[in-house]
Backbone bond lengths (Angstrom), bond angles and torsions (degrees), N, CA, C in turn:
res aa  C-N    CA-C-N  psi(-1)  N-CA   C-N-CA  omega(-1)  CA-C   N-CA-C  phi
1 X - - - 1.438 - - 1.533 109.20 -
2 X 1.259 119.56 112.90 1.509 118.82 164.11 1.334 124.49 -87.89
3 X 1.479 110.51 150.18 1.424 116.65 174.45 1.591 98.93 -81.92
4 X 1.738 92.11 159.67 1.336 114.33 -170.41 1.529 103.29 -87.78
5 X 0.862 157.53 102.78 2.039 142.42 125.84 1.263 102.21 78.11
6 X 1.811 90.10 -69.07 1.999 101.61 -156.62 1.728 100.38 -80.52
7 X 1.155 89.76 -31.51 1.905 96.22 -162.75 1.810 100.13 -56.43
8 X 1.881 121.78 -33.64 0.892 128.43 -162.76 1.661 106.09 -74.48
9 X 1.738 97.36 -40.76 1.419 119.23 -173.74 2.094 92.21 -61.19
10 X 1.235 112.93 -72.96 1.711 102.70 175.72 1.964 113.35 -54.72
11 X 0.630 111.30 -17.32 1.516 100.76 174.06 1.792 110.95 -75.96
12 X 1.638 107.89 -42.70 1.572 118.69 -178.82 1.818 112.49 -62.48
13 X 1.675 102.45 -31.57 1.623 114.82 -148.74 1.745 73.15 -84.11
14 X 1.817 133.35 -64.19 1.176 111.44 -176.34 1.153 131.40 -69.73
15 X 1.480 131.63 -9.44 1.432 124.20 168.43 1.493 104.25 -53.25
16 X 1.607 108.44 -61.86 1.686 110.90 -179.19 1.526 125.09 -53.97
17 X 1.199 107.31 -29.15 1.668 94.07 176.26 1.611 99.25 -82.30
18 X 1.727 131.05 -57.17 1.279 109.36 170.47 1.307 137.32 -18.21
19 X 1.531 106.96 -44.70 1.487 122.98 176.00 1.538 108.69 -57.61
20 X 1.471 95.60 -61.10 2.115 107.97 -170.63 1.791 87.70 -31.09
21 X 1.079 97.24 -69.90 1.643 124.38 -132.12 1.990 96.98 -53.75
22 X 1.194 103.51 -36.01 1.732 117.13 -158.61 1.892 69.31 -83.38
23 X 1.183 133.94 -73.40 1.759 131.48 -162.30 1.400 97.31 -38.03
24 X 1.396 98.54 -81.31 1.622 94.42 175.80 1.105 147.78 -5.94
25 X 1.496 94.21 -69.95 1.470 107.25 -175.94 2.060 115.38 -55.23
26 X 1.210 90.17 -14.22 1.824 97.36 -174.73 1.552 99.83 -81.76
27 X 1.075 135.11 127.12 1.558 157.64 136.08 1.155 115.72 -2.42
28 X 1.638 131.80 89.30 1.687 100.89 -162.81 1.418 88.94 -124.74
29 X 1.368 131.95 4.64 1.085 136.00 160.50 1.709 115.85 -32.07
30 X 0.824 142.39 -44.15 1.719 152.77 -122.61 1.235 87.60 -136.94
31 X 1.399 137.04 0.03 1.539 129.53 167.40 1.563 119.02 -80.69
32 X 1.255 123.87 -35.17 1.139 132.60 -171.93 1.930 102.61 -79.33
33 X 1.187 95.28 -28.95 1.301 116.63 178.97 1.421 110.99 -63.35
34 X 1.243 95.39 -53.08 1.751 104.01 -173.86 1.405 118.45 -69.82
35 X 1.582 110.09 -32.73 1.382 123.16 174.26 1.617 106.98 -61.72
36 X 1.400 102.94 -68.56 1.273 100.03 -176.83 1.890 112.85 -42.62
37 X 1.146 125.32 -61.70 1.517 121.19 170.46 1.585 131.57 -31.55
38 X 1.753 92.61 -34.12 1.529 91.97 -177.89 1.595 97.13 -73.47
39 X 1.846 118.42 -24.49 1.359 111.02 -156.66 1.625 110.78 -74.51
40 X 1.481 104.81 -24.50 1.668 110.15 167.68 1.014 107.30 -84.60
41 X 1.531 148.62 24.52 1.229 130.74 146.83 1.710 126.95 106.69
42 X 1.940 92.10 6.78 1.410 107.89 -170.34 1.796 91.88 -89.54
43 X 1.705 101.50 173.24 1.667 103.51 -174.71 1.752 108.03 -100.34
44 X 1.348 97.31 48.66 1.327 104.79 -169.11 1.655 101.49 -62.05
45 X 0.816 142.54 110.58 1.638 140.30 -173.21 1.274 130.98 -122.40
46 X 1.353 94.28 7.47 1.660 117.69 -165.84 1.376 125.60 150.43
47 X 1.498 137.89 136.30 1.516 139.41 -167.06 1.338 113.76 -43.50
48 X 1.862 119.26 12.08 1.156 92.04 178.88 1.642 108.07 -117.28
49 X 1.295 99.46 33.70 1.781 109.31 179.93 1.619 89.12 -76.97
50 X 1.245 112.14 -27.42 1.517 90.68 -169.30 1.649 104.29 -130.89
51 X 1.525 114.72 -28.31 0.894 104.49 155.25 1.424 151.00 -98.39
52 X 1.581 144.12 176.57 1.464 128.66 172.53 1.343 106.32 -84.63
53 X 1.212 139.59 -37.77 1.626 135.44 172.20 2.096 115.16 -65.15
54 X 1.268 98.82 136.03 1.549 100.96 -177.19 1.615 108.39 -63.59
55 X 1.156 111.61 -21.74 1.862 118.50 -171.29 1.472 98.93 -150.61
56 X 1.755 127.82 81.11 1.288 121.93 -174.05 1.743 98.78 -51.69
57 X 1.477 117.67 162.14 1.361 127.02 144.85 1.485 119.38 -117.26
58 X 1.479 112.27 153.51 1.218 87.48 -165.83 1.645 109.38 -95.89
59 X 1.552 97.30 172.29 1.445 104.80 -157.57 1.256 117.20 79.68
60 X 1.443 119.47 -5.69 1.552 109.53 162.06 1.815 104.68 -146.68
61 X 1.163 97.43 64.88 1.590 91.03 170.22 1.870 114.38 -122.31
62 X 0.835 99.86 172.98 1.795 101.20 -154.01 1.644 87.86 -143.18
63 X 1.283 133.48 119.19 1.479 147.65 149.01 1.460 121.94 -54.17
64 X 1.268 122.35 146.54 1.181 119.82 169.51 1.618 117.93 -106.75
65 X 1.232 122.12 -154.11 1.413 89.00 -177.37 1.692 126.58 -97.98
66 X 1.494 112.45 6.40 1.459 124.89 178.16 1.880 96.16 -85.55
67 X 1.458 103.35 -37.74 2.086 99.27 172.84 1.110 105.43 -78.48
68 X 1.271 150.92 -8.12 1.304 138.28 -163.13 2.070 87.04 -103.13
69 X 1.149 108.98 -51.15 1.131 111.93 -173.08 1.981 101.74 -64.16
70 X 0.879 135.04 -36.69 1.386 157.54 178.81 1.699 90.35 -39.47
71 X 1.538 100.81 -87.21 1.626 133.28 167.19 1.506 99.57 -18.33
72 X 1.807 126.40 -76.76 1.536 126.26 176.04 1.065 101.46 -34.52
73 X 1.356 143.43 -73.13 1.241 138.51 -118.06 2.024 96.32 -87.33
74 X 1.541 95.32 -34.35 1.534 95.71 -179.34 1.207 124.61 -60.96
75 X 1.649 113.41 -29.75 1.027 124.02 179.33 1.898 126.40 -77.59
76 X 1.641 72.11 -20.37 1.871 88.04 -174.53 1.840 101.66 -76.93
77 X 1.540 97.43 -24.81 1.700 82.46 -155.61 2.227 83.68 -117.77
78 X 1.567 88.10 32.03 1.584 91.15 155.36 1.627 112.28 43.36
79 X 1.896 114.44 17.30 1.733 114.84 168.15 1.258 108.69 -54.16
80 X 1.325 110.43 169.26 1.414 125.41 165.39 1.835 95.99 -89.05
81 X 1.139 126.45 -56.89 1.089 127.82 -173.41 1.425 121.53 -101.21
82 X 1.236 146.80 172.73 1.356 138.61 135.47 1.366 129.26 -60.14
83 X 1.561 122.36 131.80 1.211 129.18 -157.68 1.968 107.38 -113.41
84 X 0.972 134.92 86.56 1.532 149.24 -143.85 1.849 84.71 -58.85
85 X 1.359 101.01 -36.97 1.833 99.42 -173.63 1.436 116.50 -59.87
86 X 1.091 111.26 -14.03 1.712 111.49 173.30 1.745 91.32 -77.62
87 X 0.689 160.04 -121.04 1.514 175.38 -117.09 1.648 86.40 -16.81
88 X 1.355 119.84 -25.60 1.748 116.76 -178.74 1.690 93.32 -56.28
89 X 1.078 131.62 -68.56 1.359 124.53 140.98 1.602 139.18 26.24
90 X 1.450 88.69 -51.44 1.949 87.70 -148.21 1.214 99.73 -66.49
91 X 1.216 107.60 -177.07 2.056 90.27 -163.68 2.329 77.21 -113.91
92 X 1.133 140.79 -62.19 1.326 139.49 170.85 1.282 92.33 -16.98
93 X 1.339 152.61 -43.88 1.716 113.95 -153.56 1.445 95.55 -122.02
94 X 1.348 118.10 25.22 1.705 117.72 161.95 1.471 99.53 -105.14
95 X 1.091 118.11 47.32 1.503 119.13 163.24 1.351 104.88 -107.78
């Protein structure tokens, strides 16, 4: 029994949105972030320098207390984004 043309064309169109949707849904915001941190020299090694989940998603991610403190500071100094170069800053790793 062969598939028809279209049937192949709807089988391709939902593999790819299944796909989008599962990528998507992962947080990729905090990558560029993380890179940049490792590039100043912090032990950023993975989302959980700042966060408690190993791969936040969004709408469900939870800070720890170097992201929560991250978050203040963005808000204090009115960024659009978080800036990894403040963490020279953080008052926890001048111990």
């Amino acid at each position: 029994m062969r598939k028809s043309g279209s049937q192949v064309g709807v089988i391709g169109i939902l593999a790819f949105w299944a796909g989008w949707i599962l990528l998507n849904g992962t947080s990729s915001a905090t990558l560029p972030i993380q890179k940049k941190a490792k590039e100043l020299g912090f032990a950023a090694v993975n989302c959980q320098f700042c966060h408690n989940e190993k791969l936040p998603k969004k709408g469900a991610v939870s800070h720890n207390d170097r992201g929560k403190w991250l978050i203040a500071e963005k808000e204090k100094r009115g960024a659009k984004e978080v800036d990894p170069a403040w963490l020279k800053d953080y008052p926890a790793d001048k111990k």
